[in-house]
N, C-alpha and C positions, 0 to 999 in steps of 0.2 A: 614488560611489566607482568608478573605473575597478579592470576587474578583469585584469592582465597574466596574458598565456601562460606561463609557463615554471615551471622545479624551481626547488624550491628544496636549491640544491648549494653554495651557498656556507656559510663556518662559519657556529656557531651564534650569535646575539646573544643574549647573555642578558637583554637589559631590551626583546626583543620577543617577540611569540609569531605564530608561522605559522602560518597554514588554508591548507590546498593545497583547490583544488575539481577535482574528476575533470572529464576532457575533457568529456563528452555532456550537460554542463551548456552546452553551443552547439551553436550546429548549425553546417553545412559554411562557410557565408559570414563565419563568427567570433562571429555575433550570438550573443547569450544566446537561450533555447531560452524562458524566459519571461523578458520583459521587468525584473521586479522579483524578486528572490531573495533580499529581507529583508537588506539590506547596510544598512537606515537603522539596524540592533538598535546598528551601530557607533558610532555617531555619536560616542558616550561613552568610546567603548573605542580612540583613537587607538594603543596600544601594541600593535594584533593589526596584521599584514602579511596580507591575503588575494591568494592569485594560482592559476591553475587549471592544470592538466596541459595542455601541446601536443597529447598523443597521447592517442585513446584505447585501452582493453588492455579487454576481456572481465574480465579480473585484476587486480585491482590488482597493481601493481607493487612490490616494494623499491625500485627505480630511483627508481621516480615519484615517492614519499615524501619522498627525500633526508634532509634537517635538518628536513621539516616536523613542527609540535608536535600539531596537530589536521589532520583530512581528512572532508570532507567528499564523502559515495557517495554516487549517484545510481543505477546500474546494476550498476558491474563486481563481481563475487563477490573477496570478502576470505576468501584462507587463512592458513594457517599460514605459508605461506612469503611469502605479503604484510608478515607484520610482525616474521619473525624479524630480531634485529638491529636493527630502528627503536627503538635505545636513547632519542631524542628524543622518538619520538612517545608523546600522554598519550592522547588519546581520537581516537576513529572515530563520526561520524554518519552514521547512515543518512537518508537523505532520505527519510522517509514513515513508516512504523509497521512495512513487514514486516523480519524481517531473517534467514528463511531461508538469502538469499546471502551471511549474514557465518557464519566458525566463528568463534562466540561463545567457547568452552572455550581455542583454539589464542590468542585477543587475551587474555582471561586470564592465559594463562601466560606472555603476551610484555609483561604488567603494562601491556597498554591499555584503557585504558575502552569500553565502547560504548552508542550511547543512539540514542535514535529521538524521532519527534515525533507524540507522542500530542496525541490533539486537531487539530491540524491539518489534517487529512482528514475529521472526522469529518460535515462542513456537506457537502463538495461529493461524498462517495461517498454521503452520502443524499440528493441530490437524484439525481445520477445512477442513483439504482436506483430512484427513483420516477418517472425520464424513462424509464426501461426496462420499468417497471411497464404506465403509460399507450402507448407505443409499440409494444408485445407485444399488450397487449387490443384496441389499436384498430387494429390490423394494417397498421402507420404504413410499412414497409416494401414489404408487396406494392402498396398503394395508391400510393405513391410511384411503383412502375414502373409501374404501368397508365397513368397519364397520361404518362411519360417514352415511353414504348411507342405513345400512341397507340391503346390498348386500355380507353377510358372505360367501355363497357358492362359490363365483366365485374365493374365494382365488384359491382351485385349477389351476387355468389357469393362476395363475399367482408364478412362483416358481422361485425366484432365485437362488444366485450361493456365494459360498465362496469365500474370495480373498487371501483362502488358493490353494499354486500353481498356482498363477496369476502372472502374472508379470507389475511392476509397472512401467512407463517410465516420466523420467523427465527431462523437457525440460526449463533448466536456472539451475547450480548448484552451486549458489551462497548460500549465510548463510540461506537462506528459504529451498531454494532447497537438502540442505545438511539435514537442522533439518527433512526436510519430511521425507528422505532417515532414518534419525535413529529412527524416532518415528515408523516406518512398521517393523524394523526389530521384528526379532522375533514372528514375528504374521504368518509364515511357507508362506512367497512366494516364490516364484524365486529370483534370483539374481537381484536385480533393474539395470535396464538400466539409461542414461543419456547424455544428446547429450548440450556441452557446449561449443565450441570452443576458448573460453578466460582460461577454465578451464587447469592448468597441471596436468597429468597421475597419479602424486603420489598423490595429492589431493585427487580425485577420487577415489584411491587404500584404503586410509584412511578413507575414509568417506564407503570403503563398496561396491563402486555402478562400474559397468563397463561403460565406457564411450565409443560410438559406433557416428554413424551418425545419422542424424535425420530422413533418408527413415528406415534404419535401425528400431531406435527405434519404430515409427509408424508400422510397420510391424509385429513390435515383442510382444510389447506392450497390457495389456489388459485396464490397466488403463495409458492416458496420461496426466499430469498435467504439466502448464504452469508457469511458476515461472521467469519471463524473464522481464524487462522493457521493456518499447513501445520505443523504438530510428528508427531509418529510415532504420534499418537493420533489425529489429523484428516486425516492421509494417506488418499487413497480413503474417507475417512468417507462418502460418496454414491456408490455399486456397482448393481450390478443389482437385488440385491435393495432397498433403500431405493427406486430409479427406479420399480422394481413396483409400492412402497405409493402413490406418486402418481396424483393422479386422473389422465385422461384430456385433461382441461382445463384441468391443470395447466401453468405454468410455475416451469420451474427457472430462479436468476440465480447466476451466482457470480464475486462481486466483491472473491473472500478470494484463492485461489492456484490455478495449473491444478492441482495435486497432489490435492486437497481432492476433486476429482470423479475418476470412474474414467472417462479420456474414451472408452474400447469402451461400457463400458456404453452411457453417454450417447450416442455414434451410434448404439448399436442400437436402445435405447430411439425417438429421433428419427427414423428409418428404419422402422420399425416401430406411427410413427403411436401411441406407450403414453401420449407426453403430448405437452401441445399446443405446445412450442415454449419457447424458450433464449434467455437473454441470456448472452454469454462475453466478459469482460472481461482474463482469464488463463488461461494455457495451458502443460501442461507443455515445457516445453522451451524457454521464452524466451528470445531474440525467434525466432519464428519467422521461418525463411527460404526459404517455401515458401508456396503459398495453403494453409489450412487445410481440412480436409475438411469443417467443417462448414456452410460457405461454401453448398454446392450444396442447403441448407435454407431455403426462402423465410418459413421461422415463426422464425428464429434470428438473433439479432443479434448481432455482432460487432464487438469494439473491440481496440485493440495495447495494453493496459493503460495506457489511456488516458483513458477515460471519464469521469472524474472529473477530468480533469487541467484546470484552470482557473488565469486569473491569481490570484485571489485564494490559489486553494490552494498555487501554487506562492511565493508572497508569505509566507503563514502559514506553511509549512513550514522556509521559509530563514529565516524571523526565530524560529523556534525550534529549529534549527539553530546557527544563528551565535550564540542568545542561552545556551546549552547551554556554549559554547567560554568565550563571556564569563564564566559561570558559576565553569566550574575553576578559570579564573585568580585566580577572587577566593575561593576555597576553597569555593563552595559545591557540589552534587551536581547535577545535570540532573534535570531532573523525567523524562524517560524511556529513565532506565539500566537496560539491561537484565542484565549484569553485576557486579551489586551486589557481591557476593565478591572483587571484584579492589581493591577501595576498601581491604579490610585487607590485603591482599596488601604487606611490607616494600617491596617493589624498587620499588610503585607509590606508596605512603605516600613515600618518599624523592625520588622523582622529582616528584611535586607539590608535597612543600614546596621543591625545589631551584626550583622556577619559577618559585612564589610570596614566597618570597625575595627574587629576581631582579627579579621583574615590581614586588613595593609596592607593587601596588595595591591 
């Protein structure tokens, strides 16, 4: 399925339904940014129109929207004043799991759904934190410049360490958190730690990993990885003091939000030789448009929250995505609504059966 640029500004059809896709779903030469974005979920669903925003906006637009019935986000932050007035529109996807950048509360009141794609991520953010795992220990980056450099001999002085008999500490053990814990096993660590307080004990038991406190885990831990949403309880949840309880030979990963770390801490800490090096996959203030300061650390790896981004994941995500939209139309729920409250909301109740009416399918 060819995916056209433009709004959708024309009236509304009532026996079809719209998905607009935000622009930085391509990149500059028009091409899709990954190859496959799960347009086959359509195959069956001839009554959806998919076409993508011309421009991109930091914000979603009102503009952008037009008559569209669903939108599918990739990047741009969704406010209050992105859906006042989009009387048409029923649901918002976020492409991926987090949804910090949407106000979830302001699409409520404007009686649109929002839902995300659990699962999706959950294969290629744990491999990627286990390629960060093995690349941190074996100092895959300074090794990398010595030969680029010309500087063979100096391998010596730089030797690292297996993450055989290590132990792994995970901090969110939600369906990421969980796939991390099964993708190590077997590779001869220690028992995985894990600090979740929403999590139950049998959960935990089943998935393998012991669940502890979070000074705990920090203490115990050689590898810690972050797998947690940014909400106003996991803001800064890793500060100075938590970076203290770290061993010295520790590595911190964090593949949840830059908010989730306190990044002074974490340069001082890194600057100050407390632990042994970083993997940063997010950062406050995204996209950064500056080099990062923590660049100038040859123990610290760095990615544009990107790291995990592969064709299969970008594949996985859009076919639960677009199958999420297919979903409405036929009255059922998305598997990951994060807005569940807005489903009895009248204005929204009305406006889904007027579609579904319309649509008969």
């Amino acid at each position: 399925m060819h995916i056209e640029r433009r709004y959708f500004t024309e009236p509304w059809d009532p026996h079809r339904f719209r998905v607009a896709l935000t622009a930085d779903f391509f990149r500059e030469d028009g091409e899709l940014v990954q190859p496959d974005v799960g347009l086959s979920v359509l195959s069956e669903a001839r009554y959806i129109d998919v076409a993508a925003f011309p421009d991109h906006d930091r914000m979603l637009q009102r503009a952008q929207i037009g008559n569209a019935q669903g939108v599918i986000v990739r990047s741009p932050r969704v406010t209050a004043a992105s859906v006042e007035g989009a009387d048409n529109l029923l649901a918002i996807a976020r492409f991926g799991v987090g949804y910090d950048s949407v106000e979830v509360e302001a699409c409520t009141e404007a009686d649109v759904a929002v839902f995300i794609t659990p699962g999706a991520v959950d294969r290629p953010v744990a491999e990627a934190t286990l390629c960060w795992m093995l690349a941190l220990s074996h100092k895959l980056r300074i090794k990398d410049r010595l030969v680029r450099e010309g500087r063979w001999r100096e391998s010596r002085y730089h030797i690292g360490w297996e993450i055989r008999d290590r132990t792994l500490g995970i901090v969110g053990l939600g369906r990421i958190g969980r796939a991390v814990a099964a993708i190590v096993a077997g590779l001869g660590m220690k028992q995985t730690l894990a600090f979740d307080p929403w999590i139950e004990p049998d959960v935990a038991e089943k998935t393998g990993v012991k669940l502890v406190s979070l000074d705990e885990l920090l203490r115990e831990s050689d590898f810690v990885s972050l797998h947690v949403p940014l909400t106003d309880e996991t803001r800064n949840l890793i500060g100075r003091r938590e970076l203290s309880l770290m061993k010295r030979e520790a590595f911190l990963l964090n593949m949840a939000r830059g908010g989730v770390v306190d990044e002074d801490a974490l340069y001082e800490a890194l600057k100050q030789g407390r632990i042994a090096g970083a993997a940063l996959d997010v950062f406050i203030g995204e996209p950064l448009s500056e080099p990062s300061r923590f660049g100038e650390f040859e123990n610290v790896l760095l990615a544009p929250h990107a790291i995990a981004v592969t064709r299969e994941h970008g594949r996985d995500i859009g076919r639960m995505a677009f199958q999420g939209m297919v979903d409405l139309t036929r009255g059922n729920v998305p598997p990951g609504i994060v807005n569940r409250d807005v489903l009895e909301r009248p204005g929204f109740q009305a406006k889904w059966k007027r579609l579904r009416e319309r649509l008969a399918v």
